[in-house]
Backbone as CSV, one residue per row, in Angstrom:
resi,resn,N_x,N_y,N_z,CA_x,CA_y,CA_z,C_x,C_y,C_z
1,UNK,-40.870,-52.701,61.927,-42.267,-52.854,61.634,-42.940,-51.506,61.417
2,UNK,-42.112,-50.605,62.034,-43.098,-49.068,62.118,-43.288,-48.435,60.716
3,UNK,-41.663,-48.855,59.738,-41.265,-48.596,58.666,-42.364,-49.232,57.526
4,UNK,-42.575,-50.002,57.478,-43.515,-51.061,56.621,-44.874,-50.602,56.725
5,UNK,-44.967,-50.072,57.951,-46.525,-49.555,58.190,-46.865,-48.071,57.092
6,UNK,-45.682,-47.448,57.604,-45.804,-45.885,57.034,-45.393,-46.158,55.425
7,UNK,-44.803,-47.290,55.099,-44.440,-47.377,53.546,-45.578,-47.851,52.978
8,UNK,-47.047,-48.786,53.664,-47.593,-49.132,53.006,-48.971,-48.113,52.953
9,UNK,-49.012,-47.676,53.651,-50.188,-46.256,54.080,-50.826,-46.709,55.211
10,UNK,-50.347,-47.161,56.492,-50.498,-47.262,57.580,-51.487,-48.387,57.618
11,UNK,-52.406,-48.585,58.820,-53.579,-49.569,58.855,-54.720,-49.681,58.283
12,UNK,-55.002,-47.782,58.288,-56.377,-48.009,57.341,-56.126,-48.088,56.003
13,UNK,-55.177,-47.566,55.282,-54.734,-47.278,54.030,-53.999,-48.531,53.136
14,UNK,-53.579,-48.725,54.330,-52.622,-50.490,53.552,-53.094,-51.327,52.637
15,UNK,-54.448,-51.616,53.386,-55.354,-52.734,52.305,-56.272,-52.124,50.969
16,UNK,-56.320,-51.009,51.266,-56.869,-50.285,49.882,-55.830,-50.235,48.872
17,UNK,-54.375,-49.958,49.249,-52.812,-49.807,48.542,-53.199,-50.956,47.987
18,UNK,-53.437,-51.986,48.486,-52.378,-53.720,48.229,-53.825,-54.231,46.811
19,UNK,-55.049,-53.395,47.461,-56.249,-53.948,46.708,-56.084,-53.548,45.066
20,UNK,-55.736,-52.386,45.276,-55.500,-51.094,44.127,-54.443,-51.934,43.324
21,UNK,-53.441,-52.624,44.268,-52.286,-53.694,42.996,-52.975,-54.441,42.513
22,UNK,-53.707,-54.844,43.376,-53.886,-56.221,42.544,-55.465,-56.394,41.838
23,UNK,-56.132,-55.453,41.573,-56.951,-54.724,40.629,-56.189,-54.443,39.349
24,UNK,-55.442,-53.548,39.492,-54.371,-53.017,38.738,-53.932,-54.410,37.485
25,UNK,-53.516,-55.672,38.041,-52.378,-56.296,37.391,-53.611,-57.169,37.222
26,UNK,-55.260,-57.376,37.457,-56.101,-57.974,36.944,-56.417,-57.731,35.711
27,UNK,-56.537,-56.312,35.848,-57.194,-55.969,34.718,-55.928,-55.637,33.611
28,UNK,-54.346,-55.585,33.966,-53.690,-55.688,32.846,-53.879,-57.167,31.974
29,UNK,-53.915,-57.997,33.084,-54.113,-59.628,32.278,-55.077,-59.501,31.231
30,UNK,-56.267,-59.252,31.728,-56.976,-58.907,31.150,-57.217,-58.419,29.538
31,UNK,-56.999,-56.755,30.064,-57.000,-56.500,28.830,-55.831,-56.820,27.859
32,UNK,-54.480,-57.262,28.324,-53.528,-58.313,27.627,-54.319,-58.785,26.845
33,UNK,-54.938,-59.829,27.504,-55.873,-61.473,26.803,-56.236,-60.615,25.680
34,UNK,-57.468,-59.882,26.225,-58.578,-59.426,25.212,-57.793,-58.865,23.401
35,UNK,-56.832,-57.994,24.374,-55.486,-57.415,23.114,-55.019,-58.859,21.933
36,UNK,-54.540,-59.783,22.433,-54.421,-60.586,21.884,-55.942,-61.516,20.898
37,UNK,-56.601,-62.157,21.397,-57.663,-62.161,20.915,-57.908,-61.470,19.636
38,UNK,-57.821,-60.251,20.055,-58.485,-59.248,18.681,-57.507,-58.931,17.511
39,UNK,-55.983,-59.363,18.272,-55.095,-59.043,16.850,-55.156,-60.891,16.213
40,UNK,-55.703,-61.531,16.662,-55.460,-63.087,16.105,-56.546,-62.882,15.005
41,UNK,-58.312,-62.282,15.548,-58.800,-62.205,14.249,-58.409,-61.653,13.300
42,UNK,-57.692,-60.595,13.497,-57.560,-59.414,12.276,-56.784,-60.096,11.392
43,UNK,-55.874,-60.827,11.667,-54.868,-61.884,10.897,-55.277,-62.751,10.393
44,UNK,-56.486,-62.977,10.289,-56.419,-64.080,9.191,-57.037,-63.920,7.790
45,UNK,-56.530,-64.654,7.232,-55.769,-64.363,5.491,-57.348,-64.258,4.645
46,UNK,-57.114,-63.284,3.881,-58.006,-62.330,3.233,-58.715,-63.797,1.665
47,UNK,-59.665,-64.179,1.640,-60.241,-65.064,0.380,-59.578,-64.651,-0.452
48,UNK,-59.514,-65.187,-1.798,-58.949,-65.396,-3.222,-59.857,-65.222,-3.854
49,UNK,-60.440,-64.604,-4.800,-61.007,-64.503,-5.878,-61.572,-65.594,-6.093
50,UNK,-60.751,-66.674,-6.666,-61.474,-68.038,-7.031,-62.235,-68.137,-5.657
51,UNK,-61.512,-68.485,-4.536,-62.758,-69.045,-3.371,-63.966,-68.094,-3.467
52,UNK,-63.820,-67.332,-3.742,-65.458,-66.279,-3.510,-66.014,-66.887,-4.952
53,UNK,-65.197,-67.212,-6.228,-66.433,-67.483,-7.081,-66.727,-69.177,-6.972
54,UNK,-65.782,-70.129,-6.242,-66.295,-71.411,-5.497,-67.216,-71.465,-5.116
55,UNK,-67.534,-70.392,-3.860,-68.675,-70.275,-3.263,-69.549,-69.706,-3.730
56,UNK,-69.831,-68.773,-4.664,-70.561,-68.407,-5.335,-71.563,-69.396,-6.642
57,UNK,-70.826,-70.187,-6.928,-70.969,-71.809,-7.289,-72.085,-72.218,-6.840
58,UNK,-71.362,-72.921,-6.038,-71.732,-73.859,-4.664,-73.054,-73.369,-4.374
59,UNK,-73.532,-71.796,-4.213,-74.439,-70.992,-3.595,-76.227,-71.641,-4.809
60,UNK,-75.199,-71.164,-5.939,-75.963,-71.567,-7.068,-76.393,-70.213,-7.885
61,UNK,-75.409,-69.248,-7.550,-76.094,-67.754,-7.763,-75.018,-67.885,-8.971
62,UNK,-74.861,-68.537,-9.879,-74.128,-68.242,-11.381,-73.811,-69.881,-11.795
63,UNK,-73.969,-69.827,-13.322,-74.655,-71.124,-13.563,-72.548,-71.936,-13.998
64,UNK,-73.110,-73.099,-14.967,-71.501,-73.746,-14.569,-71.007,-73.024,-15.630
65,UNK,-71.397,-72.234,-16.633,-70.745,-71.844,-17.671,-70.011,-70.325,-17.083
66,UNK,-70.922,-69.569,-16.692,-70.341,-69.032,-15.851,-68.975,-68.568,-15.139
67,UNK,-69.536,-69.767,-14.311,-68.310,-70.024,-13.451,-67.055,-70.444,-14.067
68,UNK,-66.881,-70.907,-14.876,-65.835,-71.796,-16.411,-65.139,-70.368,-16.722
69,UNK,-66.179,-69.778,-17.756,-65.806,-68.437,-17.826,-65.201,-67.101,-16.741
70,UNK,-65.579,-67.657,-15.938,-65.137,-66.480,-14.696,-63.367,-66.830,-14.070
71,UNK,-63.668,-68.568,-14.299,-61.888,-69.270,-13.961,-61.108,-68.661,-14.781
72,UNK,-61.710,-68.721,-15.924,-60.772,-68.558,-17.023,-60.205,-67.127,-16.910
73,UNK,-61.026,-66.636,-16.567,-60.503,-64.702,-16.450,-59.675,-64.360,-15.475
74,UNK,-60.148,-64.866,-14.298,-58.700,-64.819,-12.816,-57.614,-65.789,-13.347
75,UNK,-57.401,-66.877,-14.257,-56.166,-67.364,-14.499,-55.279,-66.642,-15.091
C-alpha cells in the first residue's frame, strides 16, 4: 500500500493526479468529436454549374431564355 501511495503522489497529490487524467481524456473526446464534426462539413460535394443556374432560375434573377441558353453552353 505504501508503494501505490508514493506512485500516485501521496494523499494530498493523488486526487489532483487522477483529476488531471481524467480532464485530460475529457477533453481528448472532446476535441476528437469537435475534429470530426468539422472534417464532415468540409466534405461535402462542391454544386455543379447547372445547380447554381437551377437556382438561379428558380430565384427568378434570369429569364427562361436565358437559362435555355446558359444549358446549352455548360453542355
Amino acid at each position: 500500500m505504501f508503494f501505490h501511495d508514493i506512485f500516485w503522489g501521496g494523499i494530498w497529490f493523488g486526487w489532483m493526479f487522477r483529476m488531471l487524467i481524467i480532464v485530460i481524456v475529457i477533453w481528448l473526446v472532446v476535441h476528437s468529436f469537435s475534429r470530426n464534426q468539422n472534417n464532415r462539413n468540409m466534405q461535402l460535394p462542391a454544386e455543379s454549374a447547372l445547380d447554381i443556374l437551377k437556382k438561379r432560375y428558380a430565384r427568378g434573377e434570369i429569364s427562361k431564355e436565358q437559362f435555355e441558353q446558359m444549358r446549352k453552353d455548360l453542355e
